[in-house]
C-alpha positions as CSV (number, residue, x, y, z in Angstrom):
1,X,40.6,118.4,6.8
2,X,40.1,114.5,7.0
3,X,42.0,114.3,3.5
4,X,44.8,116.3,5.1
5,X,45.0,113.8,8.3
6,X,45.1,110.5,6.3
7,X,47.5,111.5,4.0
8,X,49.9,112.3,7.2
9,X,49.2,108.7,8.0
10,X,49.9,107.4,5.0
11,X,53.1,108.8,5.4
12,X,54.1,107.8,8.9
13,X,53.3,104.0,7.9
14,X,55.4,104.0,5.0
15,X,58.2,105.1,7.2
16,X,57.5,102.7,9.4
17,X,57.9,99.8,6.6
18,X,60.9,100.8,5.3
19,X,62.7,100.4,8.8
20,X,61.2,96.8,9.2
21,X,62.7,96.3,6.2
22,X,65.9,96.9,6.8
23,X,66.3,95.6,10.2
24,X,65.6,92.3,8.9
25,X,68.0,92.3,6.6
26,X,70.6,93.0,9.3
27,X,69.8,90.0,11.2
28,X,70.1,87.8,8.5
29,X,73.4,89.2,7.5
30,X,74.9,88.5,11.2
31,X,73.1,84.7,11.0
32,X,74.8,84.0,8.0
33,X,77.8,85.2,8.9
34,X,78.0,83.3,12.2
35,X,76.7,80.0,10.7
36,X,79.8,80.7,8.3
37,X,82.2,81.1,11.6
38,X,80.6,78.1,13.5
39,X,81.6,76.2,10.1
40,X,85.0,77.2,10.3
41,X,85.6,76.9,13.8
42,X,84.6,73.0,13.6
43,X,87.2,72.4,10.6
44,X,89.7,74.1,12.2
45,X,90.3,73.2,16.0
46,X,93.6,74.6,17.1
47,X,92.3,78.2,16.2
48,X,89.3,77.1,18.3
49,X,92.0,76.4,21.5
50,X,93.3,79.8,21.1
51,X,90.2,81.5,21.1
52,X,89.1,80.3,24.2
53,X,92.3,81.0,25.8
54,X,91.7,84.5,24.6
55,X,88.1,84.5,26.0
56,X,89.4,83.1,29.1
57,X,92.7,86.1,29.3
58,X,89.5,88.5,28.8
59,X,87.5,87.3,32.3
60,X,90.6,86.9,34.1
61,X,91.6,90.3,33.6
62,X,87.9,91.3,34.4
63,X,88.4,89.5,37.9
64,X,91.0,91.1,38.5
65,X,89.7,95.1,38.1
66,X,86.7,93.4,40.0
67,X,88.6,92.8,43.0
68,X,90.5,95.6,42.8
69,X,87.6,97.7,42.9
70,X,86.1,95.9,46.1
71,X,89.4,95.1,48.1
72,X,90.1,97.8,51.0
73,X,92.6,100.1,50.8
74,X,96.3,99.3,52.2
75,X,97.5,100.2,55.1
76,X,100.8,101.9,55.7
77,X,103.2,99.5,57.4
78,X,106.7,101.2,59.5
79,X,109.7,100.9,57.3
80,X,112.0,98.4,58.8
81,X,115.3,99.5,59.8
82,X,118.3,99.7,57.3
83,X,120.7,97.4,59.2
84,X,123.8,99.2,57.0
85,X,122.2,102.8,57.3
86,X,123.8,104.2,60.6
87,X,121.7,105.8,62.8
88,X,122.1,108.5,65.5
89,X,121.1,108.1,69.0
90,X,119.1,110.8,70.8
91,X,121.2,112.3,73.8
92,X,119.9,111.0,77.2
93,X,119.5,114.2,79.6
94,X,122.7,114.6,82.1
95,X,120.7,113.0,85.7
96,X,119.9,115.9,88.0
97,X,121.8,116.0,91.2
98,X,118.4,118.1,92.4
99,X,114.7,117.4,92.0
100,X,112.7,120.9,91.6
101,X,109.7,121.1,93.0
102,X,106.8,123.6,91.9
103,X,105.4,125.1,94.6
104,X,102.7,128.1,94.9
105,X,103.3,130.9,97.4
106,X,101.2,132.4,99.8
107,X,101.0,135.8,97.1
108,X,100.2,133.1,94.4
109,X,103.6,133.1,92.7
110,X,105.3,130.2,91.3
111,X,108.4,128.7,93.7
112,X,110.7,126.9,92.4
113,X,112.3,124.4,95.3
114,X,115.3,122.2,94.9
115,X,115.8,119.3,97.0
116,X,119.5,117.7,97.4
117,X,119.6,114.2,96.4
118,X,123.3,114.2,97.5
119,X,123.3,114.9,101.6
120,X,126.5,114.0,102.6
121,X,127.2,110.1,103.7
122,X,128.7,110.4,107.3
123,X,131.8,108.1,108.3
124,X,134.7,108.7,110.9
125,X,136.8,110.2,108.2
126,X,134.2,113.0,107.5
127,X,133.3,116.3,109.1
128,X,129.6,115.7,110.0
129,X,127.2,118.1,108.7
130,X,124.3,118.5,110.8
131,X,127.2,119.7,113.8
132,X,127.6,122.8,111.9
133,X,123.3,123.3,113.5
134,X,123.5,126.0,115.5
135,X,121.9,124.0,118.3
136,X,124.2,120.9,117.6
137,X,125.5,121.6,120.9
138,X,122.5,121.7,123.0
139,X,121.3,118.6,125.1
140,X,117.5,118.3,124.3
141,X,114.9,121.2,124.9
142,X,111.4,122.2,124.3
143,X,109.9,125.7,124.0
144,X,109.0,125.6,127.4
145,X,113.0,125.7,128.4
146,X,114.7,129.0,129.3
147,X,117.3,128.9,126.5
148,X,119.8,132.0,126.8
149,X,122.1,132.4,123.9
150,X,124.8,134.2,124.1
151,X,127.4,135.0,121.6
152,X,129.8,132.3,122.9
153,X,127.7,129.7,124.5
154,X,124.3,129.1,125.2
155,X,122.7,127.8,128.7
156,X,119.7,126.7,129.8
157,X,118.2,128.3,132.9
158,X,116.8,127.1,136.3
159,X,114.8,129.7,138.6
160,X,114.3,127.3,141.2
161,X,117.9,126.3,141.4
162,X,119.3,130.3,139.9
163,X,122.0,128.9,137.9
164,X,121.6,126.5,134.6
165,X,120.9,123.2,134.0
166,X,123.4,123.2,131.4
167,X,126.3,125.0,129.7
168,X,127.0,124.4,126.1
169,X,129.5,125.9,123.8
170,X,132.5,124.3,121.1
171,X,135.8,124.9,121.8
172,X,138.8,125.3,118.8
173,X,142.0,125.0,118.8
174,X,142.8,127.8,117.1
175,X,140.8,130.3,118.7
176,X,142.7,128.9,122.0
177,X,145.8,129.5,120.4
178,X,145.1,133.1,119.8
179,X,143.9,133.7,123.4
180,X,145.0,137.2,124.4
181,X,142.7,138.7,126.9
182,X,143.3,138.2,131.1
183,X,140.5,137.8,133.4
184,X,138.0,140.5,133.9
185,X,136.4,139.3,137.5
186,X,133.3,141.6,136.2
187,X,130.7,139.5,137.8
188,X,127.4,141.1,137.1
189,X,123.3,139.4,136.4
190,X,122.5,138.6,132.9
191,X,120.2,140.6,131.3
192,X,118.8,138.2,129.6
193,X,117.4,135.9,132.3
194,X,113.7,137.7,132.1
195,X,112.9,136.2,135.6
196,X,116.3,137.6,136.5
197,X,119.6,135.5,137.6
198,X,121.1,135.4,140.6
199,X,123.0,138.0,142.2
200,X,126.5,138.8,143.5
201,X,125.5,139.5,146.7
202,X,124.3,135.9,147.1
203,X,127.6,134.5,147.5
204,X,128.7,137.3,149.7
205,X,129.7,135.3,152.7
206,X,128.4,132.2,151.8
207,X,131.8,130.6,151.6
208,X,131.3,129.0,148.5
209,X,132.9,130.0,145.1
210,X,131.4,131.8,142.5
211,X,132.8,128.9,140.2
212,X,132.0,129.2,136.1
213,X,130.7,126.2,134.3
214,X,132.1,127.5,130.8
215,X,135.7,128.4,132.5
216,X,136.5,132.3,131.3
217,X,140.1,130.6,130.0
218,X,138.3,129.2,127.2
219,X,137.0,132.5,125.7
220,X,140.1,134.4,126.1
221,X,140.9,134.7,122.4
222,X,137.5,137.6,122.0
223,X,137.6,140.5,124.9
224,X,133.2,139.7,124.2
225,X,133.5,136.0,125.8
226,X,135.5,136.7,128.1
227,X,133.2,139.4,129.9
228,X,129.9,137.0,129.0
229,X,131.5,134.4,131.1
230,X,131.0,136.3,133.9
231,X,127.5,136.6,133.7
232,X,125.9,135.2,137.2
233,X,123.9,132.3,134.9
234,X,127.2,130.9,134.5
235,X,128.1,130.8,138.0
236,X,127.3,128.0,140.7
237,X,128.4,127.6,143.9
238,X,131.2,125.2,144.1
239,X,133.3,124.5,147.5
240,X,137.4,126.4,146.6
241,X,138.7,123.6,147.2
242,X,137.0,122.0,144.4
243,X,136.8,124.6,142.0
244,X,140.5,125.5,142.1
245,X,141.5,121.8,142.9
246,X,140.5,119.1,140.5
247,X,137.7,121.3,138.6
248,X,140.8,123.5,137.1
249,X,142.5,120.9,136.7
250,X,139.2,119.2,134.2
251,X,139.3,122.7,132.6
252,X,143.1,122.8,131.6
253,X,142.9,119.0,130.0
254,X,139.7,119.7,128.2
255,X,141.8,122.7,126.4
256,X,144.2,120.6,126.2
257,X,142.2,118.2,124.1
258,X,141.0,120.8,121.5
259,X,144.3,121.7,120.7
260,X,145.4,118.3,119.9
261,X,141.6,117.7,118.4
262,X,141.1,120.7,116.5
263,X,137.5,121.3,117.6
264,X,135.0,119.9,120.4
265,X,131.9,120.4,122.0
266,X,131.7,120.8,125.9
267,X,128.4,120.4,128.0
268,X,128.5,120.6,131.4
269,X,126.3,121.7,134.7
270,X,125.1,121.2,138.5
271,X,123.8,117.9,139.7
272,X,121.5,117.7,142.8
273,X,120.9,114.8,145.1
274,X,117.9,116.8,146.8
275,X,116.8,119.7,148.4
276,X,120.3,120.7,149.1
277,X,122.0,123.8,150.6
278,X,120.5,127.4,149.8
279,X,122.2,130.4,149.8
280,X,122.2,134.1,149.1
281,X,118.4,136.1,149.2
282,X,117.7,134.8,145.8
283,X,117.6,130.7,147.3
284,X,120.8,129.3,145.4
285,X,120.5,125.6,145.7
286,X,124.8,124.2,146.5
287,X,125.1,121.4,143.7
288,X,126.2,118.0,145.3
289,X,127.8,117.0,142.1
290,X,129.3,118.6,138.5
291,X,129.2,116.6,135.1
292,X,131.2,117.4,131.9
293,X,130.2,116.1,128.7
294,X,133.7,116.1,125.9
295,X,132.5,115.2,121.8
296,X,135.0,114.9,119.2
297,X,134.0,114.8,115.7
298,X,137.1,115.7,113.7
299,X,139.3,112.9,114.1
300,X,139.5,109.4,112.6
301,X,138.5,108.2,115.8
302,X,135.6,110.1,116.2
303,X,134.8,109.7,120.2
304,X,133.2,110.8,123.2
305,X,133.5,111.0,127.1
306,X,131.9,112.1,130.1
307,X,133.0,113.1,134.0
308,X,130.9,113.3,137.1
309,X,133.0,114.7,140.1
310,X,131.4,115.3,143.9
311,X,131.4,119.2,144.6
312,X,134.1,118.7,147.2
313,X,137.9,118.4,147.2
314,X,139.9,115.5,145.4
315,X,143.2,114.2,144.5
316,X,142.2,111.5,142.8
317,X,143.4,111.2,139.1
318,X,140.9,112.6,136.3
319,X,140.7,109.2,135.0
320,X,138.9,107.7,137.9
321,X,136.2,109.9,136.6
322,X,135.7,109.2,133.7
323,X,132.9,107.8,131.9
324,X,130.8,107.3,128.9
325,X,128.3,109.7,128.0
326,X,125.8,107.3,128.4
327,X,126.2,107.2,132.1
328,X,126.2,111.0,132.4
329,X,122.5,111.0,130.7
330,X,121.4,108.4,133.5
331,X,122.6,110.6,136.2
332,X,121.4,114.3,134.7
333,X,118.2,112.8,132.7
334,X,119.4,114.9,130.0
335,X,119.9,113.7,126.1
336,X,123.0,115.2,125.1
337,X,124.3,116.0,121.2
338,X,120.6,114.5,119.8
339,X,120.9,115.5,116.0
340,X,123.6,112.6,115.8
341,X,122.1,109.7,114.1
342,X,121.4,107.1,116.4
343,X,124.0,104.4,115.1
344,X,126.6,106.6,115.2
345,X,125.4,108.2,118.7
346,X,125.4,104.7,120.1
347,X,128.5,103.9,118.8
348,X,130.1,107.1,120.4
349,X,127.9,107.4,123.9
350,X,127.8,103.8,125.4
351,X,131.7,103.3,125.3
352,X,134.7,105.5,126.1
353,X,138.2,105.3,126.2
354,X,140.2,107.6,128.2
355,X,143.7,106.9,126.9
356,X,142.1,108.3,123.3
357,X,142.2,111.6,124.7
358,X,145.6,113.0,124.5
């Protein structure tokens, strides 16, 4: 067994030898050969130039893939505008004449609301929209205020005096011009006064006039107006003498003047000084004075004028009169025609000119 062992050893180190061997060998091959090359280099010196030109080519390039490997990635810049490409604009949206609102519903459900961005401009050449209200007419109220509409004019009510405050109601030319139907005389309460009107048998022997404050005349062109003018809330006791003197006389021009004006609105009512005379079971207080309040909104002139005449009997012209509205607001406390904007209302109210109204 210890034969067999050494003899393996003996073979390993020979191995061993022989690659000693020729590794040295090798090396003194490459020595040689270099020693050769150094030799050659020093007798030729332009070869030597281009050699290190070479070497130096070699580490540049190496640099180079070394920074590339390191340097951090490009970003990607917007391409500049071809100045000879043409390019399309995107369509602007048409501008909404209405802004829509979203709004929820009681029930949850989406509302869609559209608010006008285009209310109309008023001038003296225009019809003015907030007149076509259906209150336009109307001097001021609250909810407290008896308000009685009727089909053709609306008044506002007074128990303590049983008649109204106020009469208001617009008047058209052609509706005038189509007038057809003659008095009724069918005096009667109106049914809807809750605290109930005044009554026919007040008058009876009071020797005062049942006189109207919207005059029947101007509801003669619907068989319907003309019996609501009858309606005892519409009536106040006026002296005859007045009422068929220089009262009429009012009531014919202002006819007059929406036929030549197309359209107006008419306010008018009772003025008291005091306590004044009562009459009839129901205490009808006797008006010491009547006002009548004239708009016109149709023309170029767009104007106004008002009239406060004593209950009592006159020859005196109409013109003597006359007014502005503003004065007839001073004497009733009343705020007549207050949808108009206040410039224009100013502009209309304060001043008057009676030779306008033809």
């Amino acid at each position: 067994m210890a034969k067999a062992r050494k003899a393996k050893s003996s073979k390993s180190n020979s191995k061993g030898s022989g690659s000693g061997v020729n590794g040295s060998a090798i090396v003194l091959i490459i020595g040689i050969i270099v020693m050769v090359g150094l030799y050659w280099i020093n007798q030729n010196p332009d070869w030597s130039g281009e050699l290190k030109k070479i070497t130096n080519g070699i580490e540049l390039e190496q640099k180079k893939d070394s920074e590339k490997k390191t340097a951090p990635l490009p970003t990607s810049q917007p391409k500049k505008p071809d100045p000879k490409q043409k390019t399309t604009a995107s369509a602007k949206p048409a501008q909404k004449k209405f802004e829509e609102n979203k709004i929820d519903a009681l029930n949850g459900a989406k509302e869609t609301v559209q608010t006008n961005e285009n209310l109309p401009v008023y001038s003296k050449d225009d019809n003015y929209y907030y007149s076509s209200s259906f209150d336009f007419t109307w001097p001021a109220y609250t909810q407290e205020d008896a308000i009685i509409e009727h089909a053709h004019y609306t008044l506002r009510y007074n128990e303590k005096t049983e008649q109204a405050d106020w009469v208001a109601y617009t008047l058209k030319k052609v509706n005038l011009d189509n007038s057809k139907f003659s008095r009724t005389d069918n005096f009667r309460e109106d049914p809807d006064v809750k605290t109930k009107s005044a009554a026919l048998a007040d008058y009876k022997g009071s020797g005062y006039d049942r006189g109207h404050l919207a005059p029947a005349a101007d509801f003669g062109w619907t068989k319907e107006g003309m019996s609501e003018s009858f309606y005892m809330s519409n009536m106040s006791p006026q002296e005859p003498s007045f009422n068929r003197g220089i009262w009429k006389k009012l009531e014919e021009r202002v006819r007059d003047w929406a036929k030549s004006n197309e359209e107006i609105y008419v306010v008018t009512g009772p003025i008291y000084f005091g306590k004044g005379e009562k009459i009839g079971k129901n205490k009808v207080v006797v008006p010491d004075q009547y006002y009548k309040v004239v708009l016109e909104l149709n023309g170029k002139e767009v104007k106004g004028i008002g009239f406060i005449l004593d209950n009592e009997k006159s020859s005196k012209d109409l013109s003597v009169y006359a007014m502005s509205i503003d004065e007839v607001e001073k004497a009733t406390g009343l705020d007549f025609f207050p949808s108009i904007p206040d410039q224009l209302e100013n502009q209309i109210e304060q001043t008057y000119n009676y030779t306008l109204w033809k």
